[in-house]
Backbone as a ProteinNet text record, in pm:
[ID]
protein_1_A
[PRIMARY]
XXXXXXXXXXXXXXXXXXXXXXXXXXXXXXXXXXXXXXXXXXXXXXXXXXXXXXXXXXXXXXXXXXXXXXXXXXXXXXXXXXXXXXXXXXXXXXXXXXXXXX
[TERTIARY]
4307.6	4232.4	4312.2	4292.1	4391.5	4307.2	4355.1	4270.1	4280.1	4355.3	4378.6	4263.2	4243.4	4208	4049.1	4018.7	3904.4	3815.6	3907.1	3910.3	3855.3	3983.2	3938.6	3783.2	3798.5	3669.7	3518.3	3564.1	3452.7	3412.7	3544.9	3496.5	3503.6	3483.3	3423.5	3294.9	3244.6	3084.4	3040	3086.2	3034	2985.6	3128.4	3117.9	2988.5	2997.2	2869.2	2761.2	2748.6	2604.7	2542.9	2631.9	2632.2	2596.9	2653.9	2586	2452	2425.9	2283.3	2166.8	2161	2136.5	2097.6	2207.1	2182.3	2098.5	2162	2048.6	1907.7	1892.5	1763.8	1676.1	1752.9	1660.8	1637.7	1724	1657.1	1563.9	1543.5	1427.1	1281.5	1205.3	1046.5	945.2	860.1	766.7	663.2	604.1	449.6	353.1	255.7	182.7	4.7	-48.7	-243	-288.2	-426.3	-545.4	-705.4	-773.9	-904.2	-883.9	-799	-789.1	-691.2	-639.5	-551.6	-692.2	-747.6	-900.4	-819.1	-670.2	-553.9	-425.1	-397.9	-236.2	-170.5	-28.4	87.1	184.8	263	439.5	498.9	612.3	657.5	797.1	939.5	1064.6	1078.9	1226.8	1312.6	1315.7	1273.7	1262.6	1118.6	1054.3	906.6	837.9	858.5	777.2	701.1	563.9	431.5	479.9	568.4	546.3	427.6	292.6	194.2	101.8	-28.2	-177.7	-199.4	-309.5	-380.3	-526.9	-624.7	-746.8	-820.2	-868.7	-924.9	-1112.1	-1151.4	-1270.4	-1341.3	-1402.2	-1448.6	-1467.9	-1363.6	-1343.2	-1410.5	-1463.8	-1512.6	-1652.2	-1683.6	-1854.5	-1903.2	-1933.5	-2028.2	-2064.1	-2155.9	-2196.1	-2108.7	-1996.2	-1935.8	-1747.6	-1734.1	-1601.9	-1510.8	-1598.6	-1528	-1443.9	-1534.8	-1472.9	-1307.2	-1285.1	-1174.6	-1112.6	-1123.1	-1034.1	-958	-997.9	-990.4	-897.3	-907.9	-808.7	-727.1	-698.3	-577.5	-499.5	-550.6	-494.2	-399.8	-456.8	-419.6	-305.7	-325.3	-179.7	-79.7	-110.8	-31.7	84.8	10.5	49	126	87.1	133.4	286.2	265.6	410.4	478.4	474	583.8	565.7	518.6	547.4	713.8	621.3	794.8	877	891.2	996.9	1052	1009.9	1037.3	1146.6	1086.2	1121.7	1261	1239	1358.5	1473.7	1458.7	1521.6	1611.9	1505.8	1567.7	1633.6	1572.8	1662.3	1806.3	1810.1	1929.2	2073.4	1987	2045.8	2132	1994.3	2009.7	2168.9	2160.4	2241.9	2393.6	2408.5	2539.4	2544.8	2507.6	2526.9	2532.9	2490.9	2477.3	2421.9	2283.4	2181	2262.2	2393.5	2373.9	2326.2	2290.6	2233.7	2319.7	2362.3	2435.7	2359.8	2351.7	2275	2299.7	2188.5	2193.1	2164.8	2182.6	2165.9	2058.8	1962.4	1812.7	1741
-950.6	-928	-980.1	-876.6	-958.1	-1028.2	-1158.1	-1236.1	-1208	-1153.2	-1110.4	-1049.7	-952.9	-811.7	-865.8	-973.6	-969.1	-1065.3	-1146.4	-1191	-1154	-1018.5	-954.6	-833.3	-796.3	-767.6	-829.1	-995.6	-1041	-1040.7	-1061.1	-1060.8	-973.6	-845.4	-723.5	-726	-754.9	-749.9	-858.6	-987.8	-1053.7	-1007	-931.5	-893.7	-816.4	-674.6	-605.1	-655.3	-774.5	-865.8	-914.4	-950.8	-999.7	-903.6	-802.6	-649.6	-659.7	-614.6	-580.6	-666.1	-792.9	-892.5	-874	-912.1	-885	-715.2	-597.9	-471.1	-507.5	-598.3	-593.2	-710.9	-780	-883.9	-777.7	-662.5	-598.3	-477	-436.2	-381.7	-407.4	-332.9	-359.8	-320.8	-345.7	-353.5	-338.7	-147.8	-178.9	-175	-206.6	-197.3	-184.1	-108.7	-128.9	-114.9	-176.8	-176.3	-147.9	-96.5	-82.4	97.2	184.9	295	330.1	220	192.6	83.1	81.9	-53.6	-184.6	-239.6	-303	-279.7	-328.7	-288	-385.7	-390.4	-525	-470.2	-569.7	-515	-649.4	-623	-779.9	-746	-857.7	-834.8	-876.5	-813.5	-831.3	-1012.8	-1078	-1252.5	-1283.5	-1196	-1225.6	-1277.7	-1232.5	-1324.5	-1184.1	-1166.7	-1077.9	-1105.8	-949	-900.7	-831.7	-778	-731	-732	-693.4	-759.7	-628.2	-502.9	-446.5	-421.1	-428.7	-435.4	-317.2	-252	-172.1	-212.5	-169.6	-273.2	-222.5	-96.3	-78.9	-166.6	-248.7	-374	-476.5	-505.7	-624.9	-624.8	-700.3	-701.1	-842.4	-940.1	-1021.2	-1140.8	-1022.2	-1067.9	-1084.8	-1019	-1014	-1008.3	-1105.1	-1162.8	-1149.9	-1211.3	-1195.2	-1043.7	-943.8	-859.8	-840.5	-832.6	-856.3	-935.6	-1067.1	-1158.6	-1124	-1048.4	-991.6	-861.4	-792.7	-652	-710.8	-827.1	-896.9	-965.5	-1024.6	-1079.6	-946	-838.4	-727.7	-688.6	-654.3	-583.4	-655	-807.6	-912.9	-906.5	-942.6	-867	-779.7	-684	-526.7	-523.5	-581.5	-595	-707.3	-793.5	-920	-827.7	-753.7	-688	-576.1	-506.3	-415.6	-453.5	-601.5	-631.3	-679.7	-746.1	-781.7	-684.6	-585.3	-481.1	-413.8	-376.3	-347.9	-460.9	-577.8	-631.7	-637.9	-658.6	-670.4	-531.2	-414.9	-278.6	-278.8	-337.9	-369.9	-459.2	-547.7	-632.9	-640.1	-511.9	-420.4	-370.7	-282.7	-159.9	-264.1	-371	-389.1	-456.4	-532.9	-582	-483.2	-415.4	-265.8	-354.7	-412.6	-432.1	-590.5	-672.2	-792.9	-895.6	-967.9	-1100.1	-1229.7	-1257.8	-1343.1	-1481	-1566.2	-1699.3	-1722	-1764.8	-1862.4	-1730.7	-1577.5	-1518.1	-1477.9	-1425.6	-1405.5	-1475.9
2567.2	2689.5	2807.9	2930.6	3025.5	3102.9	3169.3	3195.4	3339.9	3391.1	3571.3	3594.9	3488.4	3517.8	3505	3403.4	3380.1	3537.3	3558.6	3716	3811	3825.7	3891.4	3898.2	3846.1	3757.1	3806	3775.3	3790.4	3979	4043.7	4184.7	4244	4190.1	4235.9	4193.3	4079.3	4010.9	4138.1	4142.7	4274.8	4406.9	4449.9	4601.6	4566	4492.1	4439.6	4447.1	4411.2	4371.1	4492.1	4588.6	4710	4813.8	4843.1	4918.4	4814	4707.1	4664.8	4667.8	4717.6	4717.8	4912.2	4955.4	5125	5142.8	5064.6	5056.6	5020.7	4930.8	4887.7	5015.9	5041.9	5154.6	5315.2	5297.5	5415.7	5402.4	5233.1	5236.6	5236.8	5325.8	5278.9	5174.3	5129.9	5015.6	5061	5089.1	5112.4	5013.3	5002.8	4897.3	4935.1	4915.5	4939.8	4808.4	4883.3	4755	4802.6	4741	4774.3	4822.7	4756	4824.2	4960.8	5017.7	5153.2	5222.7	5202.4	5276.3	5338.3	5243	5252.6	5236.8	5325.3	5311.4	5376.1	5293.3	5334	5284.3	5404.4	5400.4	5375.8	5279.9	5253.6	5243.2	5306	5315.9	5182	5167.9	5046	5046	5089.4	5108.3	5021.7	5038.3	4994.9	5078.9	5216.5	5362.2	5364.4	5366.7	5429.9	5564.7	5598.7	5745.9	5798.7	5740.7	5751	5733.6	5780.3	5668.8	5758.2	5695.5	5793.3	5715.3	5762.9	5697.5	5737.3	5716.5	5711.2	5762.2	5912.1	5904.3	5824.2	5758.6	5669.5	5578.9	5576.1	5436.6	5470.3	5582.4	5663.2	5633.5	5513.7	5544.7	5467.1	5603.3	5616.7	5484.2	5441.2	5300.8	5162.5	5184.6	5042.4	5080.8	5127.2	5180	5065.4	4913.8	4859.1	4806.9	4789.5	4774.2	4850.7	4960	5096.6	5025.2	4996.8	4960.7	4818.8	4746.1	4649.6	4622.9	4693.3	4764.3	4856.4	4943	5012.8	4861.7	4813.3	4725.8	4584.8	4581.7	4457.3	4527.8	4686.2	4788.3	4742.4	4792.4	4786.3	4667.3	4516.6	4423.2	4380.7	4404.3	4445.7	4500.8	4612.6	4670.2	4621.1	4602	4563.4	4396.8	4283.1	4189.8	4278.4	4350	4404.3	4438.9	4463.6	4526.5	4446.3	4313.7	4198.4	4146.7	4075.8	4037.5	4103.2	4183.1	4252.5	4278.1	4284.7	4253.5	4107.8	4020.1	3845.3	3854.5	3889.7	3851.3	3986.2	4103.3	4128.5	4050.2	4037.2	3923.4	3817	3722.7	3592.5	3641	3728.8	3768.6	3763.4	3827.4	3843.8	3730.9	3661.8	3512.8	3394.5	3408.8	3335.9	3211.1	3280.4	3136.3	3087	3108.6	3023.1	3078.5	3003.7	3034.1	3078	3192.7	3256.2	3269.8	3171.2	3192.6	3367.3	3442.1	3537.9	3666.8	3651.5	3706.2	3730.7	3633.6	3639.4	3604.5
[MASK]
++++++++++++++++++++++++++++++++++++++++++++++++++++++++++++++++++++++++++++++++++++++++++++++++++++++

């Protein structure tokens, strides 16, 4: 095995890792629940740039319901951002398991 090559190799899979990594912190993640009643946008950071409620969703007596559909969006999106992450990931590892990476 040449060991230059494998070197090199590796700090191309880096630089790679590093763009997909900075790509993924500038995409957004929307996600609703309750039919669209909620909806949130969350950066590739996992910071909620959004909350939009639907007043329909607003009632008085049963808050909880609301708190309940903020919380599934919530979910929802930190799941996509997940995801897209691991399948960025996937893609430049082509599937191996690099202790300390994931």
């Amino acid at each position: 095995m040449n060991m230059q090559k494998m070197l090199k190799d590796l700090q191309k899979m880096q630089s790679q890792m590093v763009k997909a990594q900075n790509d993924l912190k500038a995409q957004s993640y929307e996600a609703e629940a309750g039919g669209g009643m909620v909806k949130v946008v969350m950066n590739g950071q996992g910071v909620l740039t959004m909350v939009k409620i639907n007043p329909d969703a607003v009632d008085k007596d049963d808050v909880e319901a609301l708190e309940d559909l903020i919380m599934a969006a919530i979910n929802s999106a930190v799941k996509k951002k997940d995801e897209a992450s691991q399948s960025s990931m996937n893609e430049l590892t082509q599937g191996m398991k690099i202790p300390g990476l994931f």
